[in-house]
C-alpha positions in Angstrom: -20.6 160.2 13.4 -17.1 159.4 15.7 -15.1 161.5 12.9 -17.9 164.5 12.6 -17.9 164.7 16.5 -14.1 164.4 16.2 -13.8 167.7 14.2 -16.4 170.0 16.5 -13.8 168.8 19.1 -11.0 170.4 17.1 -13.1 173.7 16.0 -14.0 174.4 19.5 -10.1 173.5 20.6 -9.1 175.5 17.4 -11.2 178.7 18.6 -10.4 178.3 22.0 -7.3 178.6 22.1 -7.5 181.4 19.6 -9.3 183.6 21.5 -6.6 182.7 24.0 -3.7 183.9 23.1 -5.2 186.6 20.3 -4.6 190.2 20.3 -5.9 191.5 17.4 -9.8 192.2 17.7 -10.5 191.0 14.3 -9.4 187.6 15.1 -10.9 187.4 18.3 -14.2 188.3 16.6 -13.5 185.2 14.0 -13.2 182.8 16.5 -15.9 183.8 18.1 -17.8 183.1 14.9 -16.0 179.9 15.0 -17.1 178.7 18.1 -20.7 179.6 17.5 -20.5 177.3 15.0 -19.1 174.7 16.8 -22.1 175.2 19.4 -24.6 175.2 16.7 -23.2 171.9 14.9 -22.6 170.2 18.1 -26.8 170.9 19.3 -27.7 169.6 16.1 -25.8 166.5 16.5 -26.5 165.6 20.0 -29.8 165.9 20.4 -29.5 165.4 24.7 -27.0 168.2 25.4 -28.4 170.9 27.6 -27.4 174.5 27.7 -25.5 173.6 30.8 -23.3 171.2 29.4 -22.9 173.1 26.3 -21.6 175.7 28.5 -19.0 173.6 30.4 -17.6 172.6 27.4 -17.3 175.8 25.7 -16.9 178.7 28.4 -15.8 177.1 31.5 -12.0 176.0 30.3 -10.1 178.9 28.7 -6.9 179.1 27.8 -5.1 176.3 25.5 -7.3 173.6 25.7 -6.1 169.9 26.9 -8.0 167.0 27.2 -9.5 165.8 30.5 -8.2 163.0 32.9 -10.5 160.3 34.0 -8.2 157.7 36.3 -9.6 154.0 37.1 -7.9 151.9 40.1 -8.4 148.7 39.6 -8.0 146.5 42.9 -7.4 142.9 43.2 -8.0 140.4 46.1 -7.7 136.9 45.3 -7.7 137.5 41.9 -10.5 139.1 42.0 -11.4 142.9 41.1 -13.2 145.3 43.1 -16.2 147.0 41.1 -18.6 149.3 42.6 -22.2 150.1 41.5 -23.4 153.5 40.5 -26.1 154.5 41.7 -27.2 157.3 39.3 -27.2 153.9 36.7 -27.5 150.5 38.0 -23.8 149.9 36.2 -21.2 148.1 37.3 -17.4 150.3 37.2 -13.9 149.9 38.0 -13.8 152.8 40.9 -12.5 156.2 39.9 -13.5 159.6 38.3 -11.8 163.2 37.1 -8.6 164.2 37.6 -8.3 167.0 40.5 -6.2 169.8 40.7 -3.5 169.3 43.4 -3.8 165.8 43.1 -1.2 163.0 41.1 -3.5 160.7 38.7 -2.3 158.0 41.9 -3.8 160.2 44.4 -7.0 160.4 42.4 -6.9 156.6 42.2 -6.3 156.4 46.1 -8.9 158.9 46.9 -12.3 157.8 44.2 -11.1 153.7 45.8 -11.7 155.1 49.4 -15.0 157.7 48.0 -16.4 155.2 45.8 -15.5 151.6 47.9 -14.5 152.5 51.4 -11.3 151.2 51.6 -7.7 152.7 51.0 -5.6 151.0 48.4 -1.5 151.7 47.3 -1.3 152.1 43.2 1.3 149.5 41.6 1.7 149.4 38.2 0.4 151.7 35.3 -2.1 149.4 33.3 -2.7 151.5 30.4 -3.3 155.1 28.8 -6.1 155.3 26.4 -7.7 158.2 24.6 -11.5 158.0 25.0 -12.2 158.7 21.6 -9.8 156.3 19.4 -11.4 153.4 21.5 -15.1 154.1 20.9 -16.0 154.1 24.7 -19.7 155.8 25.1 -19.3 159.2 25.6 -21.9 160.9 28.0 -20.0 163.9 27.9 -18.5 166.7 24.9 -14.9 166.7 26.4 -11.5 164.9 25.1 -10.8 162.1 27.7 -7.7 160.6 28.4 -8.4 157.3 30.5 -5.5 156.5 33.3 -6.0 152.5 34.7 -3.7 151.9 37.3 -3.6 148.2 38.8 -4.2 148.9 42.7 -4.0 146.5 46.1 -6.1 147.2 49.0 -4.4 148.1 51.9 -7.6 147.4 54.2 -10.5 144.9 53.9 -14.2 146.4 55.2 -15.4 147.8 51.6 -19.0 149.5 51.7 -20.7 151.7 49.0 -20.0 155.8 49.4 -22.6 158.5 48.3 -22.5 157.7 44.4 -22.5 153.8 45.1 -25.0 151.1 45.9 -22.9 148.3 46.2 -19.3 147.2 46.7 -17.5 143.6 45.6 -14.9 141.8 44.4 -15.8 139.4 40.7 -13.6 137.1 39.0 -12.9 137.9 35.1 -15.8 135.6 34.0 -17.8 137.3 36.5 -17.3 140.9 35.7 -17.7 140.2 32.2 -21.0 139.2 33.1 -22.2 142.1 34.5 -24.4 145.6 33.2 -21.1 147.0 32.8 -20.7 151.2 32.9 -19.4 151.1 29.2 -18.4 154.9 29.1 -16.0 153.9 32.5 -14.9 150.8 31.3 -14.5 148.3 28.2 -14.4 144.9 28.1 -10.9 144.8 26.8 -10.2 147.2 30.1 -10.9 144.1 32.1 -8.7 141.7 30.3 -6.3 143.9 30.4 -6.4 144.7 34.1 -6.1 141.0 34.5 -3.6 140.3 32.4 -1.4 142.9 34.2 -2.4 141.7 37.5 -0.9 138.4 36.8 2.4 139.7 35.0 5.8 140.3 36.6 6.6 142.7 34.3 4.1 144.6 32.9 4.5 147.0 29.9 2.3 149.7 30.0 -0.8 150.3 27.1 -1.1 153.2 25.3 -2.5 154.2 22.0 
């Protein structure tokens, strides 16, 4: 299923982009047909998608298409990580969330810490760069994702829970494995990783 969802990716990046930069009608009108295909294979694979979402995916980017960017900050105290609680879920996540416009992927990281756990935090090192779909995360959404984890330290102490969070603490490895984990934010291996950066003095950065 991965490699089927893989390719409606690529038809709807394919037609896109086509209509793009096409300026001969003909073609335009192709990959419109394209892209109606796309839609039409992508409903009958996911049977949850809503014409909503079907729509952000397919109108509301134009140009070339590019994957998204979802950034995770992950925070240590006493080696210990700070995880925050969704509320829409019950899950458990390193703090973060999508990319902004006008914003560095360490800005984002800065700014979802402070949303997401109250406090303001000063990005380190560059954990790892992972494409969504190569690492079979969950997706709950049709777009490409590129997932930035930088390792973060807190620059202040009082954490509290923001509008999207119930709850705000800081777990040991053992501990964080442990928990209802948002799977679609954050793997296992994310974790491990995290740690294993925290604790190195010179940290090469992941990527696929």
């Amino acid at each position: 299923m991965d490699d089927i969802e893989q390719l409606i990716e690529q038809l709807q990046a394919i037609a896109q982009t086509g209509k793009h930069y096409s300026k001969d009608v003909f073609d335009r009108e192709r990959y419109d047909q394209l892209e109606v295909v796309a839609k039409k294979l992508t409903t009958k694979l996911a049977n949850n998608v809503t014409p909503e979402q079907l729509h952000i995916f397919f109108d509301a980017d134009t140009g070339y298409v590019t994957p998204k960017i979802d950034v995770r900050a992950a925070t240590f105290k006493d080696d210990k990580i700070l995880l925050v609680k969704e509320k829409s879920s019950g899950e458990w996540s390193i703090p973060g969330g999508w990319g902004d416009i006008g914003y560095s992927a360490a800005d984002i990281a800065v700014k979802e810490t402070f949303e997401e756990a109250g406090i303001r935090v000063t990005p380190l090192k560059m954990i790892s760069i992972k494409d969504m779909q190569k690492n079979h995360y969950p997706k709950k959404n049709l777009n490409y994702v590129y997932k930035l984890f930088f390792e973060c330290t807190p620059e202040e102490n009082d954490i509290h829970s923001g509008v999207e969070t119930s709850d705000v603490k800081y777990f040991s490895l053992d501990e964080a494995l442990k928990l209802n984990l948002s799977l679609a934010r954050n793997m296992p291996d994310d974790f491990t990783r995290a740690f294993n950066c925290h604790h190195s003095k010179q940290w090469t950065t992941y990527f696929d």
